[in-house]
C-alpha positions in Angstrom: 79.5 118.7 110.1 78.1 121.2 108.3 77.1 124.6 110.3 74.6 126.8 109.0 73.9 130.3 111.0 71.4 132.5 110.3 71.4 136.0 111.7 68.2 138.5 111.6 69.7 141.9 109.6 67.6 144.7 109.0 64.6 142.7 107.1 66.4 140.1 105.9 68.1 136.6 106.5 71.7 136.0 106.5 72.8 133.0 106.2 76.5 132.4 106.5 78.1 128.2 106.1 80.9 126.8 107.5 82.3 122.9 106.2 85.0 121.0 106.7 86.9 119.7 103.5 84.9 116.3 104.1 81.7 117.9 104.1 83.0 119.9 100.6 83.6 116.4 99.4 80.1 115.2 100.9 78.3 118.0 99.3 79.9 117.3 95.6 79.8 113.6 95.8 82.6 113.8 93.3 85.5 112.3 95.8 83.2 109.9 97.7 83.2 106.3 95.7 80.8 103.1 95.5 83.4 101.4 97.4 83.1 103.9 100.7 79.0 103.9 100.6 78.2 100.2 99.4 77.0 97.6 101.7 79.2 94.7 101.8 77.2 91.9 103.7 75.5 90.9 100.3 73.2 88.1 101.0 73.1 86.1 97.2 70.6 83.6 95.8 70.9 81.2 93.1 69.4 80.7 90.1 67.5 77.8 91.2 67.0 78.8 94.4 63.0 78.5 95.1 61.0 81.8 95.3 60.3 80.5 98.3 63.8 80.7 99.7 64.1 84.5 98.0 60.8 85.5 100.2 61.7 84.2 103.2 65.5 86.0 103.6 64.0 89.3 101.9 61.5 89.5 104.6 64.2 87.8 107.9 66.7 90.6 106.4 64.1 93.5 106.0 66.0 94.0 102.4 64.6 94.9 98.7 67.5 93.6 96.5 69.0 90.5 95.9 72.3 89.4 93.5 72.0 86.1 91.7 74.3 84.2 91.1 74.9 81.6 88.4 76.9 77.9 89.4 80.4 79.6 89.0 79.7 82.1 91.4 79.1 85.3 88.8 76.3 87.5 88.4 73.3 86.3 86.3 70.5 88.5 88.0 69.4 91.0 90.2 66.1 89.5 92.3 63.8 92.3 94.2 60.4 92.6 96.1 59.1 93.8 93.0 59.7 91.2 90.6 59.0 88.3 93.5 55.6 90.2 94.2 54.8 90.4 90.3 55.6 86.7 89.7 53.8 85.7 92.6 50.8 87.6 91.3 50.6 86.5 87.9 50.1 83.1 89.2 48.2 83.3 91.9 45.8 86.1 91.2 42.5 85.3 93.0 43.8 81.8 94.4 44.9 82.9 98.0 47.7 83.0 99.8 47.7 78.7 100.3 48.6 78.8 96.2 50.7 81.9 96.6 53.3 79.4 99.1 52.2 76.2 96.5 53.8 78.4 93.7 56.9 79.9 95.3 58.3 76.4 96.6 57.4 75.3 92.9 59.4 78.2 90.5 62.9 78.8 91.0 64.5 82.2 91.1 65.5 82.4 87.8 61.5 82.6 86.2 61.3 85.7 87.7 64.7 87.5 88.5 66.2 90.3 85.8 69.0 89.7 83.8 72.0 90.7 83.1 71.8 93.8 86.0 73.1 97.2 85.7 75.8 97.2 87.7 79.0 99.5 88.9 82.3 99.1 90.4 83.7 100.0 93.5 86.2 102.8 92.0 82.6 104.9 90.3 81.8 108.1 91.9 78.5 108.2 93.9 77.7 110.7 91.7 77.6 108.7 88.6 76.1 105.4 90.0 73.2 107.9 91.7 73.2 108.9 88.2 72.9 105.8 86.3 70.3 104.7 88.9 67.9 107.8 88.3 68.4 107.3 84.6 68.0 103.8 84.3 65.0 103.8 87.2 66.2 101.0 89.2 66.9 100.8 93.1 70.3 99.4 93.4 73.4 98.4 91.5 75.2 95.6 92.1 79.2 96.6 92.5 81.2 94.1 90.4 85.5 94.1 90.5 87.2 91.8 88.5 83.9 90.4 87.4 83.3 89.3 91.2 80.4 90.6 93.3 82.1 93.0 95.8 79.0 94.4 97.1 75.6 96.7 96.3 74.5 100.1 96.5 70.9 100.6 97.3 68.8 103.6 97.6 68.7 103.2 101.1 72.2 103.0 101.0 72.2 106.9 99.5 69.2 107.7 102.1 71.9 106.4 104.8 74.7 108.7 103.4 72.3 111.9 103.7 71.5 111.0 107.8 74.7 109.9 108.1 76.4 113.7 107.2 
């Protein structure tokens, strides 16, 4: 917990801190790792999985991101809201919402998923995979060890850190 105190001094504001060494750590974000912020329930498509299928868990789970996975069980994709909302627009621009659920029982994940994700390991700073997400403007990376999926860091994940203290 961090404690911040501020005293009134002759016209101005003193502020004086007190941390503990795991808020020093918190406040660098150079000892904290992927592995001790990362969520580890991953829910996973396929690549044939239906869009359908992808719409249905993103909005039962209330989640943004999801891995793909190819028929061995390794990462292929990375499938979000975005790219489900902006395949289900290109094809049903101006038909309704009737052709919107025609379409997503009709194309399979992998016509609108990303390929080949960004991703990080579980050892990475938070730092750097904050980092790489800024730089690389994308909302999560999917944490890969031993060329397994371990798990994925979201934004909300980082959001979660912050109100977490």
């Amino acid at each position: 917990m961090i404690w911040i105190k501020s005293d009134y001094n002759q016209s101005q504001y003193i502020l004086s801190c007190t941390t503990t060494n795991k808020d020093q750590q918190f406040m660098t974000n150079e000892a904290l790792l992927v592995a001790d912020v990362m969520s580890r329930d991953i829910k996973t498509l396929g690549r044939n999985d239906k869009l359908s299928i992808a719409d249905d868990v993103m909005k039962q789970e209330r989640i943004r991101h999801m891995p793909v996975l190819d028929s061995n069980g390794k990462l292929c994709g990375i499938m979000s809201q975005r790219d489900l909302f902006r395949g289900i627009l290109l094809r049903s621009l101006g038909y309704g919402s009737r052709l919107e659920e025609k379409l997503l029982d009709s194309h399979p994940v992998k016509e609108a998923m990303v390929e080949d994700p960004i991703t990080t390991t579980p050892d990475t700073s938070v730092k750097h995979a904050a980092r790489t997400m800024i730089d690389r403007k994308v909302g999560c990376l999917p944490v890969v060890e031993d060329g397994n999926l371990v798990g994925i860091i979201t934004e909300g994940d980082f959001v979660k850190l912050i109100a977490d203290g």
